[in-house]
C-alpha positions in Angstrom: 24.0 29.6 -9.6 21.4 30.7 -7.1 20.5 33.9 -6.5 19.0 34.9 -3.2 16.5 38.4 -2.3 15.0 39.1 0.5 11.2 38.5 0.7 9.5 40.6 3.2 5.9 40.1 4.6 5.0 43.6 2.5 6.5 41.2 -0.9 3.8 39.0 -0.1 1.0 41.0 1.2 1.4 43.3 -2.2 1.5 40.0 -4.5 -1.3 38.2 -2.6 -3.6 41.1 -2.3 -3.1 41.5 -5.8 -4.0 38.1 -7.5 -7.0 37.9 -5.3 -9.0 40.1 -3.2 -10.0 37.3 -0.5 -6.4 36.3 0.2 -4.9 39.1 2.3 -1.8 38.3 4.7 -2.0 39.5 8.4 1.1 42.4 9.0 1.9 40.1 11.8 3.2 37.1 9.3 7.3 36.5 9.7 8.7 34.8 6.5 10.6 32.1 8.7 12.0 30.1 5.9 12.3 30.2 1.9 13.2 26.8 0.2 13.3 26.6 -3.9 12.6 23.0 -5.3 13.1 21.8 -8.8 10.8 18.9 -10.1 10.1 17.3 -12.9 7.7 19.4 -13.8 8.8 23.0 -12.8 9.8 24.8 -10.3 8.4 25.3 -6.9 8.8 27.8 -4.1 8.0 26.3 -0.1 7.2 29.8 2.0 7.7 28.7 5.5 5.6 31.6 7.5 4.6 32.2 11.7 2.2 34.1 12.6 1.3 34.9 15.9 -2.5 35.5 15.8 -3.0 31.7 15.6 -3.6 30.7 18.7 -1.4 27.2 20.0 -3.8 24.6 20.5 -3.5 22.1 23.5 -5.9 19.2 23.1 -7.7 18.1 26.2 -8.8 14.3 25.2 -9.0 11.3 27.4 -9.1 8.1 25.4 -12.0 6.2 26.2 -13.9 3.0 24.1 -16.6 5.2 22.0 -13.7 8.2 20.9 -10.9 5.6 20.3 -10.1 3.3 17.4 -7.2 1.1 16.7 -4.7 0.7 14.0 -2.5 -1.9 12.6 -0.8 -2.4 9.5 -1.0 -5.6 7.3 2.1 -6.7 5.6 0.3 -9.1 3.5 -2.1 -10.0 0.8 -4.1 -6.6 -1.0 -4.9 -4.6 2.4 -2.8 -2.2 4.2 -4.1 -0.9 7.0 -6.8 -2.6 9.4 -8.8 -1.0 12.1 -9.9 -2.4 15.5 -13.5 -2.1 14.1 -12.9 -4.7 11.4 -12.6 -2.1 8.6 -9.6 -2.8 6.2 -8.5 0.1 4.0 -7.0 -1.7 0.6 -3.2 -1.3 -1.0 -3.6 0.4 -4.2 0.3 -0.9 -5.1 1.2 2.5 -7.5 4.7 1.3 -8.2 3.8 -2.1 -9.2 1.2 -0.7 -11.5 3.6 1.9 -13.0 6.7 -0.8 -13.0 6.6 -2.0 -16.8 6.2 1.6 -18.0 8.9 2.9 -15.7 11.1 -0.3 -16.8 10.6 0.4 -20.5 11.5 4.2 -20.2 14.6 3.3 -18.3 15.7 0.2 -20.7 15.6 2.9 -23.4 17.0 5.6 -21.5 20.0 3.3 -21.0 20.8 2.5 -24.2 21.5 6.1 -25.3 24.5 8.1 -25.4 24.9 9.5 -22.3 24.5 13.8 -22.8 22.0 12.9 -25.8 19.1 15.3 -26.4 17.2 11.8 -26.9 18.6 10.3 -23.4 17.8 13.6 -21.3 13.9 13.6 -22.9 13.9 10.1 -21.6 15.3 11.2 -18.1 12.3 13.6 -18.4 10.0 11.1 -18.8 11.0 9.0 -16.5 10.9 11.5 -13.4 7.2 12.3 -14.5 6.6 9.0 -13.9 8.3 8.6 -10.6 6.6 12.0 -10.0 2.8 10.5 -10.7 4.1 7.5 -8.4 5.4 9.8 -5.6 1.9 11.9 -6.1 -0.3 8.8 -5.8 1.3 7.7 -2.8 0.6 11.5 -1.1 -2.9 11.4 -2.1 -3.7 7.8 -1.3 -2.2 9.1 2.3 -3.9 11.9 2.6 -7.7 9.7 1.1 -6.8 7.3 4.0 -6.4 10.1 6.9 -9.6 11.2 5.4 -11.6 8.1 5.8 -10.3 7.7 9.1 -11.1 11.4 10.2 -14.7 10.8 9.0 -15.1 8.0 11.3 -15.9 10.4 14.3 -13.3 9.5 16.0 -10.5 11.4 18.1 -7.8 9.1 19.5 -5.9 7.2 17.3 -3.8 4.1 18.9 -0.9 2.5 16.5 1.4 -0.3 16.7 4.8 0.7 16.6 6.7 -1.8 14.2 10.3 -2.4 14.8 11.3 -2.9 11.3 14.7 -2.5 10.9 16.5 -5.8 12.6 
């Protein structure tokens, strides 16, 4: 059963303020949107919040050859991701690398009674792994826009791959 309050700006300015003194929320911060997620590692709260002293930026570019670069994606052999400037960023493959564990877990898991105590710690363990899997993925993404970021620069052009036939 979920039980819902409401969380005001002064909820969060009082709780912020109070775990550290250089994080202090503007009074013009509207809490748009609350969501409560369970993993398998705990519980976690998504605050979804506007405020309206960020100003809306409008980007002014116009793609030219020294602030462009070009990407394409490589469906084969250990890369991923190739650049028009000959750089190839290299597929780390985190399920593949996690698949004999995650097989083993689940073999076991299967062969219990189903509403064991020993079948539900295996269920446990086996979304921690799918959770360090999911986690890799994020971070290798986020490692990648890094490295392309740090190239200098601003336009980015992608080939748009029709996948599903």
């Amino acid at each position: 059963m979920w039980s819902c309050f409401p969380l005001t700006s002064t909820i969060l300015q009082s709780h912020l303020s109070s775990r550290a003194s250089n994080t202090l929320l503007s009074l013009s911060i509207i809490l748009k949107q609350a969501q409560v997620i369970k993993k398998a590692d705990g519980w976690y709260i998504n605050l979804r919040l506007e405020d309206k002293t960020v100003p809306h930026f409008v980007p002014d570019l116009t793609p030219s050859w020294e602030n462009s670069i070009g990407l394409d994606a490589v469906l084969h052999e250990d890369d991923y991701l190739a650049t028009s400037e000959g750089f190839k960023l290299p597929s780390l493959k985190f399920f593949r690398k996690s698949q004999a564990k995650l097989a083993k877990v689940s073999k076991r898991k299967s062969s219990k009674n189903k509403g064991s105590k020993a079948r539900r710690k295996l269920a446990k363990k086996e979304a921690r792994i799918h959770q360090q899997i999911a986690r890799a993925r994020k971070a290798h993404a986020y490692n990648t826009a890094h490295a392309l970021l740090k190239t200098g620069k601003t336009v980015f052009f992608y080939e748009k791959l029709n996948l599903n036939r």
